[in-house]
N, C-alpha and C positions, 0 to 999 in steps of 0.2 A: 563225637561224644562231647558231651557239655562239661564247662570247667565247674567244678566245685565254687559252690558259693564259698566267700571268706570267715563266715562263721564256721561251715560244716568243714574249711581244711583246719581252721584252728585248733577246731573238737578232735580231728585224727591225729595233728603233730602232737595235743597236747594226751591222748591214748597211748603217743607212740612214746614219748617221755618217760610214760608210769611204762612198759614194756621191763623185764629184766632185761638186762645188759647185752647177754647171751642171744635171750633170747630174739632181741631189738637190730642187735648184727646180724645175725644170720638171716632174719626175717629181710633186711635192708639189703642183702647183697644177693639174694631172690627176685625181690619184687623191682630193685632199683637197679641194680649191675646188669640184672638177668643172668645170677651166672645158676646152673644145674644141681638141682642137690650133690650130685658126684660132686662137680668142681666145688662146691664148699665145701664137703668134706673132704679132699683133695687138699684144699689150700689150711685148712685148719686142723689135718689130723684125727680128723673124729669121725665118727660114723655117720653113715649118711642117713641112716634109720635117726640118730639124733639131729640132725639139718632137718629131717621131714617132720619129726617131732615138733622142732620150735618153729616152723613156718606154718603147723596148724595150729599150736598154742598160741601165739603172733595174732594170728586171724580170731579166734576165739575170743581173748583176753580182748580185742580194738574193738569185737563186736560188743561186749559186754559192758564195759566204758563206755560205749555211746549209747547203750540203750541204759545209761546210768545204775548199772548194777556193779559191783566189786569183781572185778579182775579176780580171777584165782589160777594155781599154776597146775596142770591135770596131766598135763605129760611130764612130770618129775622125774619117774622112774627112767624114761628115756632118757631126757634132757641132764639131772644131775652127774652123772660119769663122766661125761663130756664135759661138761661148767669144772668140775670139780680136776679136770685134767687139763682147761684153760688155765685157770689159777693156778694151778702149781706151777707151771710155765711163764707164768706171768709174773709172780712170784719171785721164782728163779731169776728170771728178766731183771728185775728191780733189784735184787737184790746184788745181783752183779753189777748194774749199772752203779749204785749208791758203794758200791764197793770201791767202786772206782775213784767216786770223788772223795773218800776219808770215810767212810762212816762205817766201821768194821764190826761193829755189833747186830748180831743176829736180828730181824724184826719179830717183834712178835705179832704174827697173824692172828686176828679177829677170827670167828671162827663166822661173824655177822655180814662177813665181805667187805666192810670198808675198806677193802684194800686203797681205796686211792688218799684217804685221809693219812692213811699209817704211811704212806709210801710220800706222803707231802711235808710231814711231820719230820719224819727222815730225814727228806731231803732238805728242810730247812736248818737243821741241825750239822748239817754243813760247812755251812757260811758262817765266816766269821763274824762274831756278834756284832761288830759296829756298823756290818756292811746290812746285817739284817736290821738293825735297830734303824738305819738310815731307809735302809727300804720300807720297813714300816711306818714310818712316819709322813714320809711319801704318800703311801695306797691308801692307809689306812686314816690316817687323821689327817691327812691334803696338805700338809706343809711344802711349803714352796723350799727350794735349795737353801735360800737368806735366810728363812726361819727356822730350819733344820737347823744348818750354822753353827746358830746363836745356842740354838736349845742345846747343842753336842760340844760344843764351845771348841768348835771348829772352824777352816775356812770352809766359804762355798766350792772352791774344786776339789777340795778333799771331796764333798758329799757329790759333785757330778762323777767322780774317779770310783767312789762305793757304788753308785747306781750301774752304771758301765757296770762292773765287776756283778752287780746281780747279773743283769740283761744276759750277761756271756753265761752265768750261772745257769740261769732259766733255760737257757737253750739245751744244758747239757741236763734236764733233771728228764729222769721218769717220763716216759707216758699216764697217762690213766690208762686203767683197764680194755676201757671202750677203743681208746684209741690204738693202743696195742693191738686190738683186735681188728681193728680196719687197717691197721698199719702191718700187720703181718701176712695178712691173708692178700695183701694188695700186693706187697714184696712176693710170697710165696707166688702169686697168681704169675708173676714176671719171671719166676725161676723157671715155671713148667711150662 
């Protein structure tokens, strides 16, 4: 079989992008893992009528995008119980985890899914502000450690000792959704 030209793999990673979340995992641990509707539904809890769901929505929505028409989502009915029973799980997830590091106030969930905004917001809300104002200034506006410094009218290994202290941070925040979801189902896959 012939490799795809580099325009037409572009056109599919960039189909596979617009994909819902749900639907973009489970389609990816089909076509790419080879693992069986059973075993996705197996490793994620959900039914497998909803795994066959989104591996034909998947194919649907990547044909429709390339033949340049709007994605639309047709197996809802299937697919929403299961999505809607990731997130709560996922949810849960977060909200435990953020529990963990200080942040004791309930989140309030979008009902839009941003869960990974709400869950980043959180966790930024963490950090003690000098250690976020430092990291900011870093990512965000490229200040070098000397010009942080000045600007915070601090030394420079106080602001290496704030960035450390993010780097350890960031290790312990949250997954995203997506990744949750490759990350669970890849753990669960090693349990059974």
């Amino acid at each position: 079989m012939a490799e795809p030209s580099p325009q037409l793999r572009a056109a599919y990673d960039a189909a596979m992008a617009r994909l819902p979340v749900v639907t973009r995992v489970i389609f990816m641990m089909h076509r790419v893992d080879a693992l069986s509707y059973v075993e996705i539904a197996c490793r994620l809890s959900i039914s497998d009528s909803a795994v066959q769901a989104c591996v034909a929505e998947a194919l649907g929505m990547i044909a429709a995008i390339l033949d340049g028409d709007m994605p639309r989502r047709w197996r809802d009915a299937d697919i929403a119980p299961a999505e809607s029973d990731l997130r709560r799980r996922y949810r849960a997830s977060c909200q435990e985890r953020l529990r963990a590091l200080g942040h004791s106030e309930p989140l309030a969930w979008a009902s839009e899914h941003d869960d990974d905004l709400i869950v980043n917001i959180a966790f930024l809300q963490t950090l003690p502000a000098p250690v976020l104002e430092t990291f900011l200034l870093s990512r965000v506006d490229g200040l070098n450690y000397q010009r942080i410094a000045k600007r915070m009218w601090t030394l420079p290994f106080v602001v290496r000792r704030r960035m450390l202290h993010m780097v350890r941070a960031l290790d312990r925040q949250p997954m995203t959704f997506e990744q949750w979801l490759r990350a669970g189902a890849l753990a669960w896959g090693l349990a059974t």
